[in-house]
Structures are given as structure tokens and as C-alpha cells.
N, C-alpha and C positions, 0 to 999 in steps of 0.2 A: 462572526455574527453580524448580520445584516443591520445598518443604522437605517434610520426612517429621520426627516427632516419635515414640517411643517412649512412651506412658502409662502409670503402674501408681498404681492408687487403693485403698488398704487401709484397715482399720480400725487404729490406731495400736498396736500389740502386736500382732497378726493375725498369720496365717502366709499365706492366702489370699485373693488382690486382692478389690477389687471389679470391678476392671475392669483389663484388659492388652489393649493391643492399642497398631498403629501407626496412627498418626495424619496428614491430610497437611492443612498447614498456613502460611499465612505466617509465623508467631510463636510463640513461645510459649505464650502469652497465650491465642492463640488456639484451639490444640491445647487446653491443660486444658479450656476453656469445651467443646472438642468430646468430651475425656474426659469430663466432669461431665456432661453431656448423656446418655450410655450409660446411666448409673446415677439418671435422672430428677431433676437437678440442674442448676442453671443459674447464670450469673455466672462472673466469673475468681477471681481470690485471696479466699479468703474472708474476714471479717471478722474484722478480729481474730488472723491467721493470724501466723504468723512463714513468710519467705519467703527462702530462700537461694537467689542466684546462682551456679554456679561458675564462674570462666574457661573451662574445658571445655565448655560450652553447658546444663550438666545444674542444673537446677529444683528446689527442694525444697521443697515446702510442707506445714506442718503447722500445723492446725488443733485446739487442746487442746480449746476447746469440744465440738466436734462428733466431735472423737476420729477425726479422719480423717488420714489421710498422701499428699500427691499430689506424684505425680515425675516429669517430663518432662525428657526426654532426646535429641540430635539422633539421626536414625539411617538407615539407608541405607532407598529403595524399594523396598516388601516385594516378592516375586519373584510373578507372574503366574501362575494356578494350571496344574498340568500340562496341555497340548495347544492352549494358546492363544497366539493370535500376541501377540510382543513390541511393545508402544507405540511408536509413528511420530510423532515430532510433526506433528501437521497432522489427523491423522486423527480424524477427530471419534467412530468407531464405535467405537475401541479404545482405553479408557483404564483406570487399572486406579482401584481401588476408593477412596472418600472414606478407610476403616476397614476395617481387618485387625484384627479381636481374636478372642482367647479367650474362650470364653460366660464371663459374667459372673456373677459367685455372689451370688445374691440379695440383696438386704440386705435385712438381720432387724433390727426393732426391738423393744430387749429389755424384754420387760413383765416377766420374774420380780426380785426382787430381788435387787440386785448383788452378791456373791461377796464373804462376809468367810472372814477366816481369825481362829481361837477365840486360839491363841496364838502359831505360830512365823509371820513375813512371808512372802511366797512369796519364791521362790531368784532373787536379783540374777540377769538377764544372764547366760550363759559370757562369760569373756573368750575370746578366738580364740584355737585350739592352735596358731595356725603364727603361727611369731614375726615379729616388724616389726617391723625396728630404729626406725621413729620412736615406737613404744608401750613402747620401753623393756626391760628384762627382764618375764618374767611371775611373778606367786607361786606358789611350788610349799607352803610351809608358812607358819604364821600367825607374826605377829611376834618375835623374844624379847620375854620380860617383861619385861627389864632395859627395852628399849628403849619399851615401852609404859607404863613405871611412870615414864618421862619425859616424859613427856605434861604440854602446859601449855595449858591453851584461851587462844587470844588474844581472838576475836570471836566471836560468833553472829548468826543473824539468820534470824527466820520469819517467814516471807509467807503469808497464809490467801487464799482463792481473794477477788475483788472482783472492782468492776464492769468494772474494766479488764483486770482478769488471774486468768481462772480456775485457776489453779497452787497446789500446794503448795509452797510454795519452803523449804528449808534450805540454809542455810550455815553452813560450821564451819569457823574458823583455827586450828588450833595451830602448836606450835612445838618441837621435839625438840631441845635445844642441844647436842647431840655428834652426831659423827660418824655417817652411817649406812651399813651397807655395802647393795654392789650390790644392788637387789629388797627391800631391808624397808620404804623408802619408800613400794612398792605395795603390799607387804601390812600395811602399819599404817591407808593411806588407805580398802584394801579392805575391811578392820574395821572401820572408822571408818563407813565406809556401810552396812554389814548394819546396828549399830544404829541409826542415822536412817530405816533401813526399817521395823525392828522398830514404833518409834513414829509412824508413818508408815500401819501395815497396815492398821490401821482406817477409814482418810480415805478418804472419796469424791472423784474428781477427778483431775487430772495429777498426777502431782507428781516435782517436781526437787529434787537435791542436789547439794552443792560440797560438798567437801573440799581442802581445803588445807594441807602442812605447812609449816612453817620451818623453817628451819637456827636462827633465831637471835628471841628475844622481842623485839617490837616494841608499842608505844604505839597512837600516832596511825596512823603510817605506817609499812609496810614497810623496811630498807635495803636488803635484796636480791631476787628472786623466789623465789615458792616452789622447795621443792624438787620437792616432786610437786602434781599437781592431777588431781583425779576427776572427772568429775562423769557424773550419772547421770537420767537421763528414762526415765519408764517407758515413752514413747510410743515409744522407741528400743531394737530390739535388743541393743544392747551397752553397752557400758562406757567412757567415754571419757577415758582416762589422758596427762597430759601430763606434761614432764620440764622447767619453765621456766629451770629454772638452764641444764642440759644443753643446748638450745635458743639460752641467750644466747651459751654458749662457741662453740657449731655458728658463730653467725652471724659474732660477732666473728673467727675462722680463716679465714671463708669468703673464697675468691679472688674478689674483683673481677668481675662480668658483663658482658659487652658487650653493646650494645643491638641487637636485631635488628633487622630492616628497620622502614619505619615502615607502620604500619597506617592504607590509604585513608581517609578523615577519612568516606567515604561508610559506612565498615563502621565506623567508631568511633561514629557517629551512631547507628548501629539497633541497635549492641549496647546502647550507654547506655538507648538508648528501649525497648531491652526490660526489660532489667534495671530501669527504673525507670517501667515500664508499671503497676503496683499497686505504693501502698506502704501501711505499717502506720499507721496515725493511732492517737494512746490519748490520753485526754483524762490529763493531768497537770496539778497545780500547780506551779509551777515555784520555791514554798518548798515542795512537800514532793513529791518525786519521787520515785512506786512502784517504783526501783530499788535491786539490792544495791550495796550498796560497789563501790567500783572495778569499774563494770560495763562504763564507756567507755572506748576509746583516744582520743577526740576530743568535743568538744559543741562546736554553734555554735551560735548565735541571732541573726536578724538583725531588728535592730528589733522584738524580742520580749520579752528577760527585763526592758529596762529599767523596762518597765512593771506589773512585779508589785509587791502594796502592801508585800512585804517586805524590802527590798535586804539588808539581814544574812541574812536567811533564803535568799534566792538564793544567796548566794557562799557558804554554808555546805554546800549542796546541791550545788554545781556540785564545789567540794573534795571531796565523799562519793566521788558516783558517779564523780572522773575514776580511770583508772590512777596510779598514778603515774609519772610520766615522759609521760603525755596531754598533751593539749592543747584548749584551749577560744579559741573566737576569736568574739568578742563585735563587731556592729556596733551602734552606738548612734548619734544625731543628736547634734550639737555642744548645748552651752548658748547660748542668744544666736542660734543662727542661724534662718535661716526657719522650719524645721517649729518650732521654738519660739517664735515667734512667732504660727503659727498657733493653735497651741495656746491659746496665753494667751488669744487672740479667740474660742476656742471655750469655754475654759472662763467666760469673762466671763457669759456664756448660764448657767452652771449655779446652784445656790443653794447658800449657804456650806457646809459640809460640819464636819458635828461633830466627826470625827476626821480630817482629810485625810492622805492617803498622802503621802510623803514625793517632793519633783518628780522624774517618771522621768527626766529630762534634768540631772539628778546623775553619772546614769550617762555625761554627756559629758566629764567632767569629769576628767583624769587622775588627781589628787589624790584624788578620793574614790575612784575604782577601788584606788588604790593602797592605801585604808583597808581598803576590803570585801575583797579577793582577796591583799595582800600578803602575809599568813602564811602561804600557803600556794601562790604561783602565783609563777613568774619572769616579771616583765609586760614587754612593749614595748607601743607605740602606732603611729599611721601615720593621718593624716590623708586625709581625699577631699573629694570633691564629688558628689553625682547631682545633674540635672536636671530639671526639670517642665515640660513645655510643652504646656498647654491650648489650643486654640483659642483660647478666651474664657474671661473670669474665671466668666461662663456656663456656660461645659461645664466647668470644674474647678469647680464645685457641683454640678451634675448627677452627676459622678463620686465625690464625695466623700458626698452627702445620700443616694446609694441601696446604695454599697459601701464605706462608711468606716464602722464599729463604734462609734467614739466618737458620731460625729456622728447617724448612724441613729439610736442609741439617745436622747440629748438631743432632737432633734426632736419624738418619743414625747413631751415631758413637756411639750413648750413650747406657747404658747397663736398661734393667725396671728399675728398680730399680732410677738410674739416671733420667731416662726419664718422673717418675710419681711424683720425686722430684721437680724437672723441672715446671713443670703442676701444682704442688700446689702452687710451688711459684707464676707463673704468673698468674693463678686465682686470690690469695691473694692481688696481686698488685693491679689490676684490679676494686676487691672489694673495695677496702681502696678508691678510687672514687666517690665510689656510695652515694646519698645524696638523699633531697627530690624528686628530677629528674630522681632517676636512677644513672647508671653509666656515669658520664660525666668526660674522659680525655681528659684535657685542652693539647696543643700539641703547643708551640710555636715557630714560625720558624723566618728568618730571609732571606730577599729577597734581594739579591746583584743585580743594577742595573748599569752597564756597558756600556759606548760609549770607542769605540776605539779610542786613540789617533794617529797623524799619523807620532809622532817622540817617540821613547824609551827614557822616560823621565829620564831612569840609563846614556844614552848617554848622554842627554845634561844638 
């Protein structure tokens, strides 16, 4: 059965597409590439892109670089133009068209210089005149002064555009410790972001803000959620206001859902495989992560953080960026077991090291997890095992000298002679494995399972 996708590709702020039109498509994926194609563009998600799925089937991608916005959406078979016969399956003369669009509005590339303003920002967004209850009340007048002359900044935080993230980023916490009635929360936040515009008006580039208030002065950590949250993209028509306390009371009230029927594992498969048809890669350090504060509900790493040179510096990074009340779930290799093992046979191959990193199979180690993450994470554990089974200690060198990182890269340095010493050893290892099954390396790790807590437990 033939899908149909809705396309609309604009310049991020624009009012008029590049391209609208419907689309007919197996996927997603597929549809953009055939949107991007209209407008002499080629590829699916672009580099670099942030990429929203929604449940509803609807796409959103936006592209801060390149200053583009692409939205696909599912949608019915456009109708057949008047006096022609209706599509027969079978009929090979009569089918209707690949693409239905609207002419497409040129794209201009702009050679004058780009648009400053001398002194006032341009005008934030409207917020929408027709009200929605999940956006909260809207502001009709600017804050009392009483209420703004209690203004306490808790955090900040600016982001200048990099290699990884072309963005202006601001963020701004305060805290108001009294009472605030219905609607000053949005128009204190609303003020709050004209001026971050203001200093803002002169940058070249995306740029984003967060506003945030509190009911109550916090440290490290929050104790409760905000009360309002803002935030604002200029690539985005409007203004996006949220109410987190209001939100938590909604949920906690909320009656109990029954689960609906269950969904064919056949249609769970290709939604997953679309949804996770492109995804975003940024190159990060993972001691010093291009993120704001509490930017995640969740981080995993699996056989990855263990191995950065800084372990303080990772667990200090993982507590920034989780929420609190997040969660991070950490797979590590045991100490002592095979892959440590291996390792030590590879490292035997390298040459002393003047400062050496501290052993990433620390990170197996309950006790020291508990050192790095305890002030700040409720930990459990949970042991496993994976498996390795090569043919031959043969083909787990094969696999290992052309697609293992460590090993590729030491090869590089080693002289034949070294490098075939190398290769018998890790054959050998390999072998000493092998039983009535074959080669079975038993590989056992250890899974650190993390909730953030939302006071530094070294504090109190």
C-alpha cells in the first residue's frame, strides 16, 4: 500500500516555503530526500540537524546551520485532477503523480549584508491570542515591581556558536521567594527574554534562551521545579512557555490509563526503524560536555565513558547535565575479567607512558563508582555476561586489527616484527577459550544504574 507524505521546507523565520507539496513515499526518510530534491538538494537529515519524531507520524527537522526547517507529515492521496479516471490497481496507464506541489519560491542566496538593528531587538514572537490551557494564562501587563525587585539570579550560562553547535545559547535561573499570583510568572519570564534579546540583537547566528523561575533559592540543585519555563529560538515562530510545577500536580491527580491493544511487533519495528533512520552524532568530550545544565532526562554509555582520561571529570559532567530526578545507566567491563585481560596484552605492546590515565576498568569496580557518582546519584548495580565467539583466534584478530580503535591505532606504531608478536599472542589468548562449542569468551561487565539526587549529598 502506497504512503503519501505532506512536505513543507522553509527558511527558519520565513513565512513562505521552499517547497510544499505531497509526496509519495515508503518512509519518511524517504519523502524529505524527495522534498530536498525539488529545491536542488540532496541527502536525508541534515548534518548536524536536530530531528523530532512525534507519535502522530509528523517529522521535524531543523537545521540552525543552514537556517532551514523540514516537516513531513503523513497524509491522504492527493485527489486526481478533474475528468480523469480514478486509479485501478493493476492498471499500469493510470496512476497518479510521484509529486503534487506548489511552485516552489526560489531560493535566494543572500549576498547583502545581514540585517542589524542600531538599538531596540526585533519584537520576540506574538504569543497566540486564543488561549490553551496547557500554555497556561497569557500576559496582558508587565510584572509588579514589587515582584520584580525580588528577583534573585540563581545560574547563568553562554554558549557562543562552535564546532559542534552553531547556536547562541542563553540561560538564565532565578528565583522569586514569595507567592506569585495567576500570569506574573509569564510576564516576569516574558521580560526576562526581551532583555537577553536585547544583548542578543547584534549576533550573527541561531540563537536560543531559557528562562527559568523558582519559587524558592537553590545551590547546587533545585528542590522543586520551576515554576515557569520559557524558552525561545528564533528559528521558531513562537514562544514556548511551560508551567513544571502545574504539570507535576496535573500528573500526580491524573487517573490511572489502561493499556490499549498491543501494537504488531511488525508496525513497532518500522516505526522504531524510522524514527531512528538518522540520528544526530556531535563530537563531545565526555569531561567536558557542550551541554547546559540539566539538559537530560536520561544518559547511557555503554563501554564508552569508562574510558575517558578523566573519571572525576566524567562523573562531575554526567551530575551537570542530568535533570534531576534523571537517570544515567552506565555499562562498564568487570575488573579481572577477559576484556581485562585482553587489554593488559595489548597494552603490554605500548611504551611506558609519562602521565598514564588512570585503568578505565576502575569503572568495574563498585566502590570506586560509589566514590565518582555517590554525592550525587542513588546508585544500584546488576551484574551480566556477553559472549564472543570467533571462529578462530584467527578471525578475532582479523576483527579486532581492522575494527578495534585501540588496537588499529598501536599497530600504526609497532615495527613486523612487533606487530606479528602481537597477533600470536592474541590468537593464543583467544584459543585457550575454545572448548566443545568452539571459542566461547565469557566477557563480564557490570551496569551502574543511577537516579539523580537533587541535594549533593558531600553538602549535606
Amino acid at each position: 500500500m502506497a504512503k503519501y507524505w505532506k512536505v513543507e521546507i522553509s527558511i527558519l523565520g520565513g513565512s513562505e516555503p521552499l517547497f510544499l507539496g505531497t509526496v509519495e513515499a515508503a518512509s519518511w526518510p524517504a519523502a524529505l530526500q524527495a522534498g530536498r530534491a525539488q529545491i536542488g538538494e540532496s541527502g536525508g537529515v541534515p548534518a548536524g540537524a536536530s530531528c523530532n519524531v512525534n507519535p502522530n507520524g509528523m517529522v521535524t527537522i531543523q537545521d540552525a546551520r543552514e537556517r532551514r526547517r523540514y516537516q513531513i507529515k503523513p497524509d491522504k492521496a492527493p485527489a486526481p485532477p478533474p475528468g480523469t479516471k480514478r486509479p485501478v490497481p493493476g492498471d499500469p496507464d493510470i496512476a497518479l503523480p510521484l509529486i503534487q506541489a506548489a511552485a516552489p519560491v526560489p531560493l535566494r542566496r543572500e549576498t547583502s549584508p545581514p540585517r542589524r538593528w542600531s538599538s531596540a531587538p526585533p519584537p520576540a514572537p506574538p504569543l497566540p491570542s486564543t488561549a490553551d490551557p496547557r500554555r497556561g494564562p497569557q500576559p496582558s501587563s508587565p510584572p509588579p515591581a514589587s515582584v520584580e525587585s525580588k528577583l534573585i539570579l540563581l545560574a547563568s550560562r553562554d554558549e557562543e556558536p562552535s564546532a559542534s553547535s552553531p547556536i547562541h545559547f542563553r540561560e538564565r535561573m532565578y528565583a522569586v521567594p514569595l507567592p506569585l499570583e495567576t500570569g506574573t510568572g509569564e510576564k516576569l519570564a516574558t521580560q526576562l527574554l526581551r532583555r537577553v534579546q536585547k544583548e542578543l540583537s547584534e549576533r550573527r547566528g541561531a540563537k536560543y534562551v531559557r528562562i527559568e523561575i523558582f519559587d524558592h533559592v537553590w545551590k547546587s540543585s533545585p528542590k522543586r521545579a520551576a515554576v515557569v519555563r520559557l524558552e525561545w529560538k528564533d528559528w521558531n515562530p513562537s514562544i514556548d512557555i511551560e508551567f513544571p510545577q502545574e504539570e507535576a500536580v496535573r500528573r500526580s491527580e491524573a487517573p490511572g490509563i489502561s493499556r490499549g491493544p498491543s501494537v504488531p511487533a511488525e508496525d513497532r519495528l518500522e516505526a522504531a526503524f524510522e524514527a531512528c533512520h538518522d540520528l544526530l552524532f556531535l563530537k563531545n568530550r565526555a569531561e567536558a560536555l557542550e551541554f547546559a545544565d540539566h539538559s537530560f532526562d536520561a544518559v547511557i554509555s555503554t563501554f564508552g565513558t569508562m574510558f575517558a582520561r578523566d573519571p572525576e571529570a566524567v562523573a562531575t559532567e554526567l551530575a551537570r547535565v542530568v535533570k534531576p530526578g534523571g537517570r544515567v545507566s552506565l555499562a562498564n567491563w568487570a575488573v579481572d575479567g577477559s576484556v581485562h585481560q585482553m587489554f593488559k596484552l595489548i597494552r603490554s605492546y605500548k611504551p611506558a607512558e609519562e602521565n598514564p590515565a588512570p585503568s578505565p576498568f576502575d569503572w568495574g569496580k563498585t566502590n570506586r563508582v560509589v566514590e565518582l557518582l555517590g554525592w550525587h546519584f542513588e546508585l544500584e548495580f546488576e551484574t551480566g555476561t556477553s559472549f564472543f565467539r570467533p571462529e578462530s583466534g584467527e578471525q578475532a584478530w582479523a576483527t579486532f586489527s581492522t575494527g578495534f580503535g585501540p588496537v588499529v591505532t598501536l599497530l600504526e606504531t609497532l615495527s613486523n616484527d612487533q606487530a606479528n608478536a602481537l597477533r600470536e599472542e592474541f590468537v593464543a589468548f583467544h584459543e585457550a577459550h575454545r572448548g566443545a562449542a568452539g571459542i566461547v569468551v565469557e566477557r563480564p561487565y557490570v551496569i551502574t544504574k543511577a537516579r539523580r539526587v537533587g541535594v549533593n549529598k558531600r553538602a549535606s
